[in-house]
C-alpha positions as CSV (number, residue, x, y, z in Angstrom):
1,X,-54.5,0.1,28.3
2,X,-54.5,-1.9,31.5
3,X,-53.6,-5.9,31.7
4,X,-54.5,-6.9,35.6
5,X,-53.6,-10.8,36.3
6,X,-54.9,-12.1,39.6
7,X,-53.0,-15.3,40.2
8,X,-54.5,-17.8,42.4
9,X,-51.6,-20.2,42.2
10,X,-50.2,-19.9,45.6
11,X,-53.5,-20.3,47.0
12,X,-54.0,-23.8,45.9
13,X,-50.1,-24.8,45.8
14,X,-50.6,-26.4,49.3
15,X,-53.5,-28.8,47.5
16,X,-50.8,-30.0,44.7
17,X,-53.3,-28.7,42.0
18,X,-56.5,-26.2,41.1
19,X,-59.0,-27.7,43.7
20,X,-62.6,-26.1,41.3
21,X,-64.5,-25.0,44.3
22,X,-61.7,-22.9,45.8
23,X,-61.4,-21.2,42.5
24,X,-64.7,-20.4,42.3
25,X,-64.8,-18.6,45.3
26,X,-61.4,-17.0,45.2
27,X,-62.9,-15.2,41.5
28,X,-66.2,-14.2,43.1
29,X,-64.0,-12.5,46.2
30,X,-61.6,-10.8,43.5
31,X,-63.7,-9.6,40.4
32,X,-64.8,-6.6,41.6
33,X,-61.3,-5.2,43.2
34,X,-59.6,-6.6,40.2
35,X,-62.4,-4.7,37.5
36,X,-61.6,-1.3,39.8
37,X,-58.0,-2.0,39.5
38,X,-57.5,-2.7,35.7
39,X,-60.2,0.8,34.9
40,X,-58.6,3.1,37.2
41,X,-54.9,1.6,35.9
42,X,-56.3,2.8,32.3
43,X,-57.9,5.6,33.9
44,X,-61.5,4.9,31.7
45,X,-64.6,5.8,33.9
46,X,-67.4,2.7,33.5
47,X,-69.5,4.9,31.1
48,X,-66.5,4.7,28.9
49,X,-67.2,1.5,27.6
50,X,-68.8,0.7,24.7
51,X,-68.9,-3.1,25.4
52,X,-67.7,-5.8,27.7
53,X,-65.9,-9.1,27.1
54,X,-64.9,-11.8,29.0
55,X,-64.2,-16.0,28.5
56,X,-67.2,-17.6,28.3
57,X,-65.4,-21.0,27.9
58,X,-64.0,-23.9,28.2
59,X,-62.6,-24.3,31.7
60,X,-63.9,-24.4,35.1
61,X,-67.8,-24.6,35.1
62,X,-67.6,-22.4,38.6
63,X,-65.2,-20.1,37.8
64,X,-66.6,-19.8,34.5
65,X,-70.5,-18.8,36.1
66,X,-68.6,-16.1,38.0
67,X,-67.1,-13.7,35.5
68,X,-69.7,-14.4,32.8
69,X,-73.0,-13.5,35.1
70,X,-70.8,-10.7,36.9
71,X,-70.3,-9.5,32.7
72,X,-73.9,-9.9,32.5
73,X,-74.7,-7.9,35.1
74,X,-72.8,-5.2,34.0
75,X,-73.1,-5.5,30.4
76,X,-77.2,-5.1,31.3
77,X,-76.5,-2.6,33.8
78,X,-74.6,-0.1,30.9
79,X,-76.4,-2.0,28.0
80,X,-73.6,-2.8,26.1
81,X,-73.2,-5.7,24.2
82,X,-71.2,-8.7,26.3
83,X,-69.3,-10.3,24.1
84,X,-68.5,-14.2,25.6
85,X,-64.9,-15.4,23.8
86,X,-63.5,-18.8,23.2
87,X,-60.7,-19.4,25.7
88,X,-58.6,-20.7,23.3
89,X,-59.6,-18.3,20.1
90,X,-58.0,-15.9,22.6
91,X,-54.4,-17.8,22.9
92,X,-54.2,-17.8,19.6
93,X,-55.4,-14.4,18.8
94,X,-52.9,-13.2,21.5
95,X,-50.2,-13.0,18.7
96,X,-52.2,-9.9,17.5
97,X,-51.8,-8.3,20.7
98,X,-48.5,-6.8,19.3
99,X,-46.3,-7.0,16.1
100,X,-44.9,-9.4,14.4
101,X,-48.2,-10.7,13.6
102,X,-48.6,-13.7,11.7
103,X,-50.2,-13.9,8.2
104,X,-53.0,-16.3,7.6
105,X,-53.4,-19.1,7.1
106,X,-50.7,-20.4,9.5
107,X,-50.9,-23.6,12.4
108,X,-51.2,-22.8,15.6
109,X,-49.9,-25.1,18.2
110,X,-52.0,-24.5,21.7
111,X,-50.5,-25.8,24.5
112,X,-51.4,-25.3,28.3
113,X,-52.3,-27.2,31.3
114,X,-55.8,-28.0,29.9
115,X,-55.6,-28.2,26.6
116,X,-52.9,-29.9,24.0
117,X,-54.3,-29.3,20.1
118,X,-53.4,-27.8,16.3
119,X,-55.4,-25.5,14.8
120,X,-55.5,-24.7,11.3
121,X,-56.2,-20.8,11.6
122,X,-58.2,-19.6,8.4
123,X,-59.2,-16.4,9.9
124,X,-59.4,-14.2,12.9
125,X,-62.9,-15.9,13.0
126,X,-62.1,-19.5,11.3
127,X,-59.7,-21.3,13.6
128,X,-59.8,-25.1,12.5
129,X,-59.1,-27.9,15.4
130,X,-56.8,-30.7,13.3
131,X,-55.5,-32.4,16.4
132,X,-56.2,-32.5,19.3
133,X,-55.3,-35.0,22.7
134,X,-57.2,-38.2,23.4
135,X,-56.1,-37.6,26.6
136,X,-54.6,-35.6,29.0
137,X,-52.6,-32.5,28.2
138,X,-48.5,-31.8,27.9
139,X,-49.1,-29.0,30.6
140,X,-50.8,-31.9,32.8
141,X,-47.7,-34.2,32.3
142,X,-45.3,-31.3,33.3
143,X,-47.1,-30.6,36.2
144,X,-47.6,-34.3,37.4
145,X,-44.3,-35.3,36.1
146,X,-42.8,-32.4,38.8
147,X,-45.6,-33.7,41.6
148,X,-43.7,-36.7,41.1
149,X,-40.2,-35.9,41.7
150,X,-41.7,-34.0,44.9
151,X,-41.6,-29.8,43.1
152,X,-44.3,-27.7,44.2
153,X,-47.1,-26.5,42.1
154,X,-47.1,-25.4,39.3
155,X,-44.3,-28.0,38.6
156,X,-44.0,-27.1,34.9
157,X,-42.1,-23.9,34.9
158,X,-39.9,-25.7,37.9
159,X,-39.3,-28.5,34.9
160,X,-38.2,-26.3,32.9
161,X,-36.2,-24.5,35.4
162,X,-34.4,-28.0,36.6
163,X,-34.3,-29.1,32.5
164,X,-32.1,-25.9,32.1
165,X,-29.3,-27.3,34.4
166,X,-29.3,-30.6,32.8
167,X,-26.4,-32.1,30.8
168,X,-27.9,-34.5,28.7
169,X,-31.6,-36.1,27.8
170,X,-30.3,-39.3,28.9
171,X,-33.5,-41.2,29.7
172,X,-35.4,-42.0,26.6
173,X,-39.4,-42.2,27.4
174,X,-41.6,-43.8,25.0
175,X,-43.2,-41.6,22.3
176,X,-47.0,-42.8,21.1
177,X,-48.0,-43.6,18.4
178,X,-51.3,-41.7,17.6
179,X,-53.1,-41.6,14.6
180,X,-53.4,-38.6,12.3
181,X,-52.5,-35.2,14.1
182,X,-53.7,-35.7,17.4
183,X,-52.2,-36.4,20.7
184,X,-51.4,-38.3,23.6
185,X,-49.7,-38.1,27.2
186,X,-51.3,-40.5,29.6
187,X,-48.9,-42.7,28.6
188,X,-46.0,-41.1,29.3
189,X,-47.0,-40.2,32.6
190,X,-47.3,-43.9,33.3
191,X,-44.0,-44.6,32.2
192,X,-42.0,-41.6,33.9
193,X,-44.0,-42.9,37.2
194,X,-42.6,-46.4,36.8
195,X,-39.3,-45.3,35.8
196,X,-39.5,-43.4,39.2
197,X,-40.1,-46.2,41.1
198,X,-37.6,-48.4,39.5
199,X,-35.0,-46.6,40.0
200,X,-36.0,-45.1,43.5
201,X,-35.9,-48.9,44.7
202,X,-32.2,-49.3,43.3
203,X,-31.1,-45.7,44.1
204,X,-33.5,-44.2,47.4
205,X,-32.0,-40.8,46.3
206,X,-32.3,-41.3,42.9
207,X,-34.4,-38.3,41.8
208,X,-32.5,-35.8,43.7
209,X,-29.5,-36.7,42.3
210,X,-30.9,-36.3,38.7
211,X,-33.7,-33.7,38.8
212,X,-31.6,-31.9,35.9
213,X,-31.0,-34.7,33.7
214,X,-34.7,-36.6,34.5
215,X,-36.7,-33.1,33.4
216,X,-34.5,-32.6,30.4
217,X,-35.4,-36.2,29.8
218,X,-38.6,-35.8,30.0
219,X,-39.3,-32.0,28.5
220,X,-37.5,-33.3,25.3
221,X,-40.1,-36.0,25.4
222,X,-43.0,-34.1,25.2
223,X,-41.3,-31.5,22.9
224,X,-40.4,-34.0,20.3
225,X,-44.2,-36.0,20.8
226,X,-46.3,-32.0,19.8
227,X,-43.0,-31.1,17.4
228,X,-43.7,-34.1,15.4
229,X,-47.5,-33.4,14.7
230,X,-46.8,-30.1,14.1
231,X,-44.0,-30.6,11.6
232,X,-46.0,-33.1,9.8
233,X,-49.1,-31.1,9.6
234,X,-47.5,-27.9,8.1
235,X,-45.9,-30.2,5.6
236,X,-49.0,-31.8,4.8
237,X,-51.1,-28.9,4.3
238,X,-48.1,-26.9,3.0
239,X,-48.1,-24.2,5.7
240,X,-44.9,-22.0,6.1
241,X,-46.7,-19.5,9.2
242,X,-45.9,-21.8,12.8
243,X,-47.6,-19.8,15.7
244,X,-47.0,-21.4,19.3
245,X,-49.9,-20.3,22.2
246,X,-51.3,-21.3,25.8
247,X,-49.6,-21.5,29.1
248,X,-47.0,-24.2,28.3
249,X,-45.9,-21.6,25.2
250,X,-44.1,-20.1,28.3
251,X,-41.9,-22.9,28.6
252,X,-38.2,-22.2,27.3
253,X,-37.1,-25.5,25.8
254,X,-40.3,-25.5,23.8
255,X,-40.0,-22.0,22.4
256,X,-36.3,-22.9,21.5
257,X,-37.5,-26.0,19.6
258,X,-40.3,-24.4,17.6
259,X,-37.4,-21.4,16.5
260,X,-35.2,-23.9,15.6
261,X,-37.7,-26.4,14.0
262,X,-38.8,-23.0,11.6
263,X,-35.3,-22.2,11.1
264,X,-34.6,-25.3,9.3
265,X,-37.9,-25.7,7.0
266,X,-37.3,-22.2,6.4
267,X,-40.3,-21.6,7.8
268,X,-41.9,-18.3,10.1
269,X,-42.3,-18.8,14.0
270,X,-44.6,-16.2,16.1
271,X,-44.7,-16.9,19.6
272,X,-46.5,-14.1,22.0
273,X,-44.9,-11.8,24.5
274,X,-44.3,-14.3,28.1
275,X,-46.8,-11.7,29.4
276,X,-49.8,-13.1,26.7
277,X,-48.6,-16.8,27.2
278,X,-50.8,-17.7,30.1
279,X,-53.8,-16.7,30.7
280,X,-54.4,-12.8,30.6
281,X,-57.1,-10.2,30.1
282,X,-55.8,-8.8,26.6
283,X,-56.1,-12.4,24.9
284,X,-59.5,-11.9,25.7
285,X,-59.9,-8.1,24.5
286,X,-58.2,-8.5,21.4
287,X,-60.4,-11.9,20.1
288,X,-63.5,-9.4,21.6
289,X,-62.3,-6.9,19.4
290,X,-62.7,-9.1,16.3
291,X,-65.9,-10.5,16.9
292,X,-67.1,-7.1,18.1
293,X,-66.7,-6.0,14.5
294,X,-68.2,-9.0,13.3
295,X,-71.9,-7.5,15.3
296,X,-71.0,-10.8,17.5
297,X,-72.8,-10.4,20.7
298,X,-73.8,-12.8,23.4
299,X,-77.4,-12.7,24.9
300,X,-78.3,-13.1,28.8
301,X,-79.6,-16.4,28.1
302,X,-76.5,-17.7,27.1
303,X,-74.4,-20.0,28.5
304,X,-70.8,-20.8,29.6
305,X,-69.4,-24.2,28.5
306,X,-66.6,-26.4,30.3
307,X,-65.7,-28.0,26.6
308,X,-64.0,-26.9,23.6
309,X,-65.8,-26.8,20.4
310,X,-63.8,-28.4,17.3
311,X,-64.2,-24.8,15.1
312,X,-64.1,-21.5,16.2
């Protein structure tokens, strides 16, 4: 009825990156103007509400205090149940927002700034971590890999704005070799950073002569490193259902890939609205919705958690 998305991106821009404290701060100054907003937008009065939902993890441990104790406040205040939801059950669960939905069981393929993994999705409630990364995330080595050639932040949709314009993938980056379905990208960073200063010592205007053709290098990489663990888990487990979720879902050479990669196995892709990519209010709503039928409810003395849990 109402999806409000406060962005605090230009706020910490000038820092090259989410600075925790500032975040913190910035959600306990906006939570009440933005709770106003998103009820009068959907014009339901507070004694509307028949519960209250909101992420209870993982992400930022300040951030994360803010809304939950402000939802516990309320939720005491109208006693309603408060209904804490995984951060990333929601990403996936975004694809039931609107139609197409997928059909279960299909693989899910969460990818943001935080978070790189493969869930085997059972259920609305069963959602099955197969893979995950050792290491950092691909929406970490977008966004460092455009700190790098001197983009502002966030650098990854500028990557895949500059990749667009490229030509050709013409500088191969090493892809690891990982066991089973999990992941890995610290590598890679390391490698793009000492390509960068290579060729920067041969060439002092090296990267602004290339930007195109070093992001479309280096977006292919990282497509092709979560493409092949995807590919080979949906033939191992014999999964024809391919959903694609988180932040980085946004990003236009991935989306391509996964539609094409479906195309040829014959196989379904669901990939959410732009709008329930990154993070947004109605992720959270519609996984509340599901475990609100379940009679899952939160109590006050739970807690909000920084780390995600291997099963939903």
């Amino acid at each position: 009825m109402s999806n409000i998305v406060s962005s605090q991106a230009a706020d910490h821009a000038k820092y090259g990156g989410v600075i925790p404290e500032l975040a913190s701060r910035l959600h306990q100054q906006n939570i009440v103007p933005i709770v106003d907003l998103a009820l009068e937008k959907a014009g339901i009065q507070m004694n509307m509400l028949t519960a209250i939902a909101c992420t209870r993890g993982p992400g930022l441990m300040g951030a994360l205090l803010v809304g939950y104790n402000f939802a516990k406040g309320l939720s005491l205040a109208l006693d309603i149940p408060l209904i804490g939801v995984d951060h990333i059950q929601a990403h996936i669960l975004a694809h039931f927002i609107e139609e197409p939905k997928p059909d279960f069981p299909f693989l899910c393929l969460v990818v943001s700034g935080g978070h790189t993994s493969l869930y085997h999705c059972v259920s609305p409630l069963e959602l099955n971590v197969i893979g995950t990364t050792l290491d950092d995330a691909a929406g970490e080595a977008f966004d460092k890999t455009a700190k790098m050639m001197g983009l502002d932040y966030p650098g990854g949709p500028l990557v895949d704005q500059w990749a667009s314009k490229g030509t050709r993938a013409k500088y191969a980056f090493p892809i690891p070799s990982v066991p089973g379905y999990n992941f890995s990208f610290s590598g890679l960073k390391t490698a793009i950073l000492y390509f960068l200063q290579e060729n920067v010592l041969k060439e002092k205007d090296f990267r602004e002569n290339n930007m195109a053709d070093i992001c479309l290098s280096v977006q292919n990489t990282i497509i092709k490193i979560v493409l092949q663990k995807l590919e080979k888990a949906a033939l191992d487990l014999g999964i024809t259902n391919i959903a694609l979720a988180g932040g980085v879902s946004a990003n236009s050479g991935l989306r391509l890939a996964v539609q094409e990669l479906c195309e040829k196995r014959n196989w379904k892709a669901y990939i959410p609205d732009f709008q329930y990519c990154t993070d947004n209010a109605a992720m959270i709503a519609c996984a509340a919705a599901y475990n609100f039928r379940q009679g899952r409810a939160d109590r006050l003395i739970d807690a909000p958690y920084s780390r995600g849990n291997q099963k939903i």
